[in-house]
C-alpha positions as CSV (number, residue, x, y, z in Angstrom):
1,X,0.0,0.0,0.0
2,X,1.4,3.4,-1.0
3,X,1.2,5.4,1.9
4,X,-0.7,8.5,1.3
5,X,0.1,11.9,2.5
6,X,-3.7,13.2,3.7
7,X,-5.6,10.9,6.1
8,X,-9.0,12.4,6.5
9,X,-10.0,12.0,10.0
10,X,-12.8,9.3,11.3
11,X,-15.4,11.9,12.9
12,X,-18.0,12.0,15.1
13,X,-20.9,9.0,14.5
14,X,-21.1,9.4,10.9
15,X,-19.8,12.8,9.9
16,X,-16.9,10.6,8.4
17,X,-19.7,8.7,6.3
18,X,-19.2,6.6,3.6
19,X,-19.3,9.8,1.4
20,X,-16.9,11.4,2.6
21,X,-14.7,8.5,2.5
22,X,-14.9,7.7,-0.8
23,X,-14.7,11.0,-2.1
24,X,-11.5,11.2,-0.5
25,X,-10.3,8.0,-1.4
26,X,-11.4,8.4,-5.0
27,X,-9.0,10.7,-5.5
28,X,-5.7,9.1,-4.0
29,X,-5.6,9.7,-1.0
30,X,-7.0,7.8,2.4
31,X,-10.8,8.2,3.3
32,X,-12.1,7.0,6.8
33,X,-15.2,6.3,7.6
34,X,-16.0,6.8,11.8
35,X,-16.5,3.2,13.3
36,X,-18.2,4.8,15.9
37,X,-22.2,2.7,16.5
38,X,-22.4,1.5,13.2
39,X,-24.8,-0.4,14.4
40,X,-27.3,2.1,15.6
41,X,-26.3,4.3,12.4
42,X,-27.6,1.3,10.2
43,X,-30.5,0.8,12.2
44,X,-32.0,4.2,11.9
45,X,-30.7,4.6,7.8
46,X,-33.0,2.0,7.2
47,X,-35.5,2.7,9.4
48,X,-35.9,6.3,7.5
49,X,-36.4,3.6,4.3
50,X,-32.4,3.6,2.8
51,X,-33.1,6.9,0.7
52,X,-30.7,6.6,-2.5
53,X,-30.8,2.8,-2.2
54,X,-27.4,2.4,-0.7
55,X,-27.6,0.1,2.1
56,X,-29.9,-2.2,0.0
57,X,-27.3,-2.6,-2.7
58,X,-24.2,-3.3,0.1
59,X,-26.4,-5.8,1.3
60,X,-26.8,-7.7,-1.6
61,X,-22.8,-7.8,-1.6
62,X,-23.1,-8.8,2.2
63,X,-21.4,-12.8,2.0
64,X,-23.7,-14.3,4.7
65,X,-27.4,-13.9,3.2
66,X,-29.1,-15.2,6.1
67,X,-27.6,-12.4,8.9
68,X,-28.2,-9.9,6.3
69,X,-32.0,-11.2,5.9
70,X,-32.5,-11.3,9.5
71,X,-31.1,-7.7,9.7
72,X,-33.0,-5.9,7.1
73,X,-36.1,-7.6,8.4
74,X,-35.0,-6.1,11.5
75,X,-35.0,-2.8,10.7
76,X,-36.4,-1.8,7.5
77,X,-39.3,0.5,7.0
78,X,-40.6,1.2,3.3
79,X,-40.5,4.7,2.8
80,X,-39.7,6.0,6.2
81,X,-40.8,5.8,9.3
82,X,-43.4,9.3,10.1
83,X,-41.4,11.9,11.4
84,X,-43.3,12.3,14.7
85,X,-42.2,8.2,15.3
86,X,-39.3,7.2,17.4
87,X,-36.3,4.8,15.8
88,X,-36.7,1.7,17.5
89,X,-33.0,1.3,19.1
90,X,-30.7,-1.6,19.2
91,X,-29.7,-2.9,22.5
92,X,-27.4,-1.5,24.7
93,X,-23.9,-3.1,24.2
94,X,-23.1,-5.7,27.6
95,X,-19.6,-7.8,28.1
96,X,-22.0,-10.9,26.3
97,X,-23.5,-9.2,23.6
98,X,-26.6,-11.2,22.2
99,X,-26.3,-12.5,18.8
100,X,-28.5,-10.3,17.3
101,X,-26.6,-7.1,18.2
102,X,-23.1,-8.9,17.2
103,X,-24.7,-9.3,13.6
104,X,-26.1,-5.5,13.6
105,X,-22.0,-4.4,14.0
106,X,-20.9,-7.3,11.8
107,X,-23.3,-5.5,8.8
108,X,-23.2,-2.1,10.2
109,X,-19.4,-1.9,9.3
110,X,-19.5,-4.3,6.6
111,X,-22.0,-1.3,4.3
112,X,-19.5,1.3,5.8
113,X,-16.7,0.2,4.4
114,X,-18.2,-1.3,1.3
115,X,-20.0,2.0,0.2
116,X,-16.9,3.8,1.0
117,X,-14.6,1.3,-0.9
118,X,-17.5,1.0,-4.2
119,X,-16.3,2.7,-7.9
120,X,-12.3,3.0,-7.1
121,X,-9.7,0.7,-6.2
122,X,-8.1,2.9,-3.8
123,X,-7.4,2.1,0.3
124,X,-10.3,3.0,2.9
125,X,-9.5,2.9,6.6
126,X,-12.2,3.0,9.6
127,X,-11.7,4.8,13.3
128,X,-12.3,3.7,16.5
129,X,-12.3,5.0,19.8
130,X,-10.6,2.6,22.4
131,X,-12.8,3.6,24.8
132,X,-15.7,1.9,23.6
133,X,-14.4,-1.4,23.8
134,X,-17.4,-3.8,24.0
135,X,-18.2,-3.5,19.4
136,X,-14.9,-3.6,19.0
137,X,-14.4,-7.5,18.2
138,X,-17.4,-8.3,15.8
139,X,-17.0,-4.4,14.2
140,X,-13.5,-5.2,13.0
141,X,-14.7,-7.9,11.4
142,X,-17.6,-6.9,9.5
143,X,-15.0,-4.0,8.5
144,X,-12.5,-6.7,7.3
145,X,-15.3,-8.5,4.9
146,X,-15.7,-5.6,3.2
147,X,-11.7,-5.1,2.7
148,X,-10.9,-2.1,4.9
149,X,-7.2,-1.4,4.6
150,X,-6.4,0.4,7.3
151,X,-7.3,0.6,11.2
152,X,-7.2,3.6,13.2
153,X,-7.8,3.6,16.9
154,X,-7.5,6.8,19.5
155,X,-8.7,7.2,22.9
156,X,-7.2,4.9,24.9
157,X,-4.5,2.6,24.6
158,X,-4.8,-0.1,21.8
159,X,-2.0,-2.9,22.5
160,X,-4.2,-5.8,22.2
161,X,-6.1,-4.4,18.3
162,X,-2.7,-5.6,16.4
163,X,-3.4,-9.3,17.8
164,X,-7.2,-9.3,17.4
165,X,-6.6,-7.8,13.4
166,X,-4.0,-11.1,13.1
167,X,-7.0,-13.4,14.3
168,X,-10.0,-12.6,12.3
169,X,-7.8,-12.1,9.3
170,X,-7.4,-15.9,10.0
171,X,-11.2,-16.4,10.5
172,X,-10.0,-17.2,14.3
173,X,-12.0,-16.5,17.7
174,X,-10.2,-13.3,19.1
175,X,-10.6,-11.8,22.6
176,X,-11.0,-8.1,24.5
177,X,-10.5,-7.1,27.6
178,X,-13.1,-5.1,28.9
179,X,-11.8,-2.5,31.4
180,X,-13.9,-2.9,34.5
181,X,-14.0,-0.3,37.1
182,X,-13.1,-2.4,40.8
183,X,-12.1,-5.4,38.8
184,X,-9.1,-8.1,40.1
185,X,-6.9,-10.0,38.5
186,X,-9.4,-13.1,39.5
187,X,-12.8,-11.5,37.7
188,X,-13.2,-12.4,34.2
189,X,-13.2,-9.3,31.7
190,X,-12.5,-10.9,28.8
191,X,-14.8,-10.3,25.5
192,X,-14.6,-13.1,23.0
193,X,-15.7,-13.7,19.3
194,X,-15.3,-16.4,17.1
195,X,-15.9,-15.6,13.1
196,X,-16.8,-19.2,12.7
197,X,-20.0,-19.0,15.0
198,X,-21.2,-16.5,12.3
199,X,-19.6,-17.3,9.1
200,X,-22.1,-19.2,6.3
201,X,-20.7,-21.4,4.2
202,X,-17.1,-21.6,3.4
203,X,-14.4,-18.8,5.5
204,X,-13.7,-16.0,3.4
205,X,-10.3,-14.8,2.5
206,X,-9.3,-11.9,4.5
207,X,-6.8,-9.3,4.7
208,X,-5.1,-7.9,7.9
209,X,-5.0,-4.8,7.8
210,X,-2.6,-2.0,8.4
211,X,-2.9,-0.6,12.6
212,X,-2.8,2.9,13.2
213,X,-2.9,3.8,16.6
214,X,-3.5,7.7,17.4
215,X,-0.9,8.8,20.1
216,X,-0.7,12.1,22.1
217,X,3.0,10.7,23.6
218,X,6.2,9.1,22.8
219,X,6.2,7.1,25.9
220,X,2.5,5.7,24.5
221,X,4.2,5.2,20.9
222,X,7.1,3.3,23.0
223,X,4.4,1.5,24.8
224,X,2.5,0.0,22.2
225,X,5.0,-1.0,19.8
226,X,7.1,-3.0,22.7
227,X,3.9,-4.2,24.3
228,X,1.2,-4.7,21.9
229,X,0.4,-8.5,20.9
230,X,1.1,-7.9,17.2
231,X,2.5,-5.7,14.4
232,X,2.0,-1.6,14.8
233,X,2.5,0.0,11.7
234,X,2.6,3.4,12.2
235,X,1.2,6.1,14.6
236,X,-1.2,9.5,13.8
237,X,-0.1,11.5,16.7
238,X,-3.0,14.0,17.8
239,X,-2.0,17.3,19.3
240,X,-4.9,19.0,21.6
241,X,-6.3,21.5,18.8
242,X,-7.9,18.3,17.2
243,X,-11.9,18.0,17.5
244,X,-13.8,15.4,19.6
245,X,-11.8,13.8,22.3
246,X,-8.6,15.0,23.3
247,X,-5.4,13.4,25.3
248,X,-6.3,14.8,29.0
249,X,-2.6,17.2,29.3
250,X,0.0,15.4,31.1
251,X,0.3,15.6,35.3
252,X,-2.6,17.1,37.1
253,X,-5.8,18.7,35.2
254,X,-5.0,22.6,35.5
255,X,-7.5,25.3,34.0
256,X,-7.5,28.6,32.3
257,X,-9.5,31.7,33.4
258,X,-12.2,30.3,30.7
259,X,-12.2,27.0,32.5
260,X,-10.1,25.2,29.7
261,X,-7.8,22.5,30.3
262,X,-3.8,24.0,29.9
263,X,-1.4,21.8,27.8
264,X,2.5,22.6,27.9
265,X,5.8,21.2,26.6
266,X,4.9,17.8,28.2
267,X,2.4,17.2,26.1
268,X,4.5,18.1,22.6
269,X,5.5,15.1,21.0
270,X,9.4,14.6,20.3
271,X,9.6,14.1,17.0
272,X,12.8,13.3,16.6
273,X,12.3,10.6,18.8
274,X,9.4,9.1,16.8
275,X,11.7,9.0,13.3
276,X,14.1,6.9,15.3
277,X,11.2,4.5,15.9
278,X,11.4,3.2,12.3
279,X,7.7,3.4,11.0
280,X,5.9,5.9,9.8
281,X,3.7,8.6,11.7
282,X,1.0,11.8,10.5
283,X,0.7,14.6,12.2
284,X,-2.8,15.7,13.6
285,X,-4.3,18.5,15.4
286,X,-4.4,22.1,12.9
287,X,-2.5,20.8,10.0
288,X,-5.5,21.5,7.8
289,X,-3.0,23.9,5.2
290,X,-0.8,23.1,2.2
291,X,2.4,24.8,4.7
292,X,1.2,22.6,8.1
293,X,1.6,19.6,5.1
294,X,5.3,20.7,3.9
295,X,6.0,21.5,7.9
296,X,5.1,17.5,8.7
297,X,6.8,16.3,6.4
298,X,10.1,18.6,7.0
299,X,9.6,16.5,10.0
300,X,9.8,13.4,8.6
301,X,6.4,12.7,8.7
302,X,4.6,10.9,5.8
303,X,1.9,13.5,5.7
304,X,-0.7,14.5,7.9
305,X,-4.7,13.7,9.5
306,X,-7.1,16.0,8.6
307,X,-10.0,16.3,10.4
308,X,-12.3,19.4,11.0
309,X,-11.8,21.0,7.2
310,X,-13.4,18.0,5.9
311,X,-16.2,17.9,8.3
312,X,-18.1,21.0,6.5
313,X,-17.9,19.6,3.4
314,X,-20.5,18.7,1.2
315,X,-19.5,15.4,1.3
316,X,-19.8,14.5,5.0
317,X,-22.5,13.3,7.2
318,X,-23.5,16.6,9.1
319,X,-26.4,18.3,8.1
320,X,-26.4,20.8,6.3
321,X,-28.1,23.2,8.5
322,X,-25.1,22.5,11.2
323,X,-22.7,23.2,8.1
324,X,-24.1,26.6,6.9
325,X,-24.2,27.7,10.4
326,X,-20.7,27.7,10.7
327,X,-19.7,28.8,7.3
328,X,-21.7,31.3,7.6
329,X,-20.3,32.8,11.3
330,X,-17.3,32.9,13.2
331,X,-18.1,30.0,15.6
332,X,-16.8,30.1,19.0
333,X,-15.1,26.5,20.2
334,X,-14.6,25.5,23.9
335,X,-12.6,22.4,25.0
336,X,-14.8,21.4,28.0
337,X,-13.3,19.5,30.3
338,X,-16.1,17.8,31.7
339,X,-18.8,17.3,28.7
340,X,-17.6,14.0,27.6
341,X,-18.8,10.7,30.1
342,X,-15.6,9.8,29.3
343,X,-13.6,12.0,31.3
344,X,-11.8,13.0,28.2
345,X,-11.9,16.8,27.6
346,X,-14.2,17.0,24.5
347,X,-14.5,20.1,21.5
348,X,-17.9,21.1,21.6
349,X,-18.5,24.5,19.0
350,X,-21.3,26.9,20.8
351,X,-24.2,27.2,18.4
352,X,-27.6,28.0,19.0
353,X,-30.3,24.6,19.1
354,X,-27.2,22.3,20.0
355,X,-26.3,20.8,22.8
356,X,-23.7,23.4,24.0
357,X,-26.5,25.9,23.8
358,X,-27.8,25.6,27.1
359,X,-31.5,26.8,26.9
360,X,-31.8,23.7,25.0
361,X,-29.8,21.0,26.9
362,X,-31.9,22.1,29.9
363,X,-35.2,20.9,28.1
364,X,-34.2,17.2,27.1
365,X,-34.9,15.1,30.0
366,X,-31.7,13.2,31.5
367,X,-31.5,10.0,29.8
368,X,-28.9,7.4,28.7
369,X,-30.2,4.7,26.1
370,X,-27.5,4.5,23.8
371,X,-25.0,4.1,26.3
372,X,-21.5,3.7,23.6
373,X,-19.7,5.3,26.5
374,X,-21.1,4.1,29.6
375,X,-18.3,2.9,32.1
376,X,-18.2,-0.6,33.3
377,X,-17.7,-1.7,36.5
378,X,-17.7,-4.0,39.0
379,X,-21.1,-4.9,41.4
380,X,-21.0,-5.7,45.0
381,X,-22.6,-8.7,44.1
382,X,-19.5,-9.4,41.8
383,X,-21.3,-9.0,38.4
384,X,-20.9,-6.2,35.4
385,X,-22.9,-3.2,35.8
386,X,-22.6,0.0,33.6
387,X,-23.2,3.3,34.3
388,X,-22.9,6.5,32.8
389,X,-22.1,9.9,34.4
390,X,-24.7,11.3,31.9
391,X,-27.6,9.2,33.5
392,X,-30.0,10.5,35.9
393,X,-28.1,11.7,39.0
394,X,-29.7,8.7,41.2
395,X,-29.5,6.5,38.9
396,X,-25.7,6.9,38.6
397,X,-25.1,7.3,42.9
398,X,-27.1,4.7,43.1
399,X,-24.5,2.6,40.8
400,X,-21.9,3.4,43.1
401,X,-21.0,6.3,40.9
402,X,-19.7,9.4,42.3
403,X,-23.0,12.5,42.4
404,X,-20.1,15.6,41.7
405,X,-18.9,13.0,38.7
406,X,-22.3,14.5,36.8
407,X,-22.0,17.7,36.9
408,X,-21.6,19.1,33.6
409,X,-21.9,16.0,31.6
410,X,-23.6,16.0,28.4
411,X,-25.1,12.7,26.4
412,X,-23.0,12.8,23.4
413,X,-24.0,9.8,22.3
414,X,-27.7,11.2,21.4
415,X,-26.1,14.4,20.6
416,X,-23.8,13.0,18.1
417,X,-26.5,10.6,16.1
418,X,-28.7,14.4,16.1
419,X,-26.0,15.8,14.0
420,X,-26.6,13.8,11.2
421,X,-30.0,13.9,10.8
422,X,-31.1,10.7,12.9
423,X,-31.7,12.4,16.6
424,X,-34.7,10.6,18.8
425,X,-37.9,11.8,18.6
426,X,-39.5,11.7,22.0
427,X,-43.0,12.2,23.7
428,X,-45.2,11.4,21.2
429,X,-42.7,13.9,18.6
430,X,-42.7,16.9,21.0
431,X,-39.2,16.5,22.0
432,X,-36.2,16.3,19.1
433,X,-32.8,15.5,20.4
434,X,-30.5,18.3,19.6
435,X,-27.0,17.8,17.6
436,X,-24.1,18.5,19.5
437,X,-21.1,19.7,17.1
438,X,-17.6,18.8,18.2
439,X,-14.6,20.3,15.5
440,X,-10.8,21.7,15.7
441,X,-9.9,24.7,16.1
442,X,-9.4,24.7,12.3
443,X,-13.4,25.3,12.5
444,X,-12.1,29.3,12.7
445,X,-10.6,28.9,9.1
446,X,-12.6,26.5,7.6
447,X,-14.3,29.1,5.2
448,X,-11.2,29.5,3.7
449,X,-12.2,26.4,1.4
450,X,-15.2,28.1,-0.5
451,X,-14.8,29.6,-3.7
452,X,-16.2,33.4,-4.5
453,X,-19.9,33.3,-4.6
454,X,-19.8,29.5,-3.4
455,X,-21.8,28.5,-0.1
456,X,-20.8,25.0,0.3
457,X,-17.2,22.9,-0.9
458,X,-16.4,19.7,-1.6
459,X,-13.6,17.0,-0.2
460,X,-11.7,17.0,-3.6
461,X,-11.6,21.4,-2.6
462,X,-10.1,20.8,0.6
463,X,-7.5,18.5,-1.2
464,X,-6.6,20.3,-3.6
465,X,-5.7,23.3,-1.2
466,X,-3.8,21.0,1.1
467,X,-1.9,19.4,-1.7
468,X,-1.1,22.9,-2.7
469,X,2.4,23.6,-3.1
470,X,3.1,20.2,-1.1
């Protein structure tokens, strides 16, 4: 595989959609589509009746007809469900997933990557976030039937993904751990899948693909090449102007007069270091310009991840009210320290009828019934429970979970599925969730793309000004 000098970054739940991907892809360089509840995205596409087709024809391509049967049966609604109706959701993930949600991410990420890889012959990747562990297993593998090419993985600290890409590439059971909050060394945390329980007919010939891990550190690059269970390829290292989750900075959480976390020379990666590591790396986090490009690769790196310029652009999953609302203001950015579940400081751009716009938050009742980033941990009874710091505040204390943990969370798992057009509708269609849009702080320049007397761009746009001079 040639490797490419512009990675466009795995966003959001489905901002990085199969669109955007293969736009990106279709013209040389690497497109990744967000891995990110495929399940639940493919759930409520074809609930709102597959507009365009799409989904029905990946499908069709789908090598186990049976799963794929029992799937669109599943969800399927012939021209839409009414806009007043609620999606009907799949089951919350558990350490023991049922069957029936281990097929949803096996085709989930199966159409991803096969819409995104359709009409070129070029590479696609997929993104994960580490710290949603439990759709990790049966979501690779859907991924690899399609042929993605590359993995990507940030927030956390991949060193068992290498081992689990050998396995399924093999058609072999892989396992997980599942971090457990109050676990031992006794309790069993482990998450196992076995291609075989699933596969129809004879294996299919797989490729491994290539591992990515994102890295905010040497010491983490160190880590996982001398620790992980298999082959890392190369690193995207991820510097704290990136959108969505961010490395917390190094040594205790300090805060600007805006509330803000404060990074410092701890937290700059020592490049120098990471060329004497022998594989390749991109730079991440405001390298959206043709002279951040030539400065990476001055570096040594073989190019850069671009994220937020991308996110705005026709091509992506966002809707296109959320687009225009940017493009056509100066939108103010916060890195909140507290928004994400996850403990992660998270990017969340202040806009009016989002999330971060607080007359709004205030009227959506406290829920969690997604729950990709609920925390597990361990009962006094000794069992698995989950919780999520963006629950109702009894429900959470009454988990065990800490009350002052709460304060300020947001649910940015029903935030995230609004921005792309398939938020819940609640009580009887009087309540809409409301999107919640997370960018870099590239989001100040992003209008930079559009051409005199244009209103919207395109991926091959943002390319071409990147590539620039490169």
């Amino acid at each position: 595989m040639v490797l490419p000098k512009i990675i466009q970054g795995g966003m959001g739940v489905g901002v990085s959609s199969w669109r955007l991907a293969r736009a990106v892809s279709s013209v040389g360089q690497l497109g990744v589509v967000s891995g990110t509840a495929l399940d639940q995205v493919m759930a409520r596409r074809l609930q709102d009746g597959d507009p365009g087709g799409h989904n029905r024809r990946a499908f069709d391509h789908f090598p186990f007809p049976a799963m794929a049967k029992r799937v669109w049966d599943k969800f399927y609604i012939p021209g839409g469900k009414a806009p007043d109706q609620s999606y009907i959701r799949t089951p919350q993930h558990r350490k023991d997933n049922p069957r029936e949600l281990q097929e949803y991410c096996i085709v989930g990420n199966f159409v991803e990557v096969f819409l995104a890889k359709e009409g070129h012959s070029n590479p696609v990747g997929i993104n994960y976030l580490e710290k949603i562990q439990i759709p990790h297993l049966p979501s690779a593998y859907g991924a690899m039937l399609a042929g993605v090419d590359v993995v990507i993985m940030g927030a956390g600290i991949p060193v068992r993904l290498p081992g689990v890409l050998d396995a399924l590439a093999r058609n072999e059971a892989a396992t997980y751990p599942l971090y457990v909050v109050g676990a031992g060394p006794d309790d069993d945390t482990l998450m196992h899948f076995d291609p075989r329980d699933y596969i129809e007919g004879e294996a299919p010939a797989l490729t491994r693909p290539l591992c990515l891990p994102i890295i905010a550190s040497n010491t983490l690059a160190v880590t996982l090449l001398k620790k992980s269970n298999g082959r890392v390829d190369g690193f995207v290292i991820e510097g704290p102007t990136a959108g969505g989750h961010n490395a917390p900075p190094r040594g205790k959480m300090q805060l600007d007069a805006n509330g803000e976390p404060i990074y410092g020379e701890r937290d700059v990666v020592d490049l120098a270091k990471m060329r004497e590591l022998g594989v390749p790396f991109w730079l991440a986090g405001g390298f959206g310009s043709a002279e951040k490009l030539n400065e990476a690769l001055a570096t040594g790196a073989a190019g850069i991840q671009v994220g937020t310029p991308f996110a705005f652009c026709e091509e992506s999953g966002l809707m296109d009210g959320y687009k225009q609302a940017v493009l056509q203001s100066d939108p103010k950015l916060r890195t909140d320290p507290v928004a994400s579940p996850t403990g992660f400081p998270f990017k969340v751009v202040q806009l009016e009828n989002t999330v971060s716009h607080a007359p709004t938050y205030s009227e959506r009742p406290r829920i969690c019934d997604l729950g990709y980033l609920r925390e597990a941990y361990k009962t006094p009874e000794g069992e698995i429970g989950f919780r999520c710091a963006g629950e109702p505040v009894t429900v959470f204390e009454a988990k065990g979970g800490n009350p002052e943990d709460t304060t300020g969370r947001l649910c940015l798992c029903n935030g995230l599925m609004a921005n792309i057009g398939h938020g819940q509708v609640r009580a009887a269609g009087r309540h809409h969730e409301p999107g919640l849009i997370t960018a870099g702080d590239d989001v100040a320049t992003v209008k930079r793309f559009l051409k005199p007397g244009q209103t919207s761009y395109t991926a091959a746009d943002v390319i071409q000004t990147l590539l620039g001079g490169a």
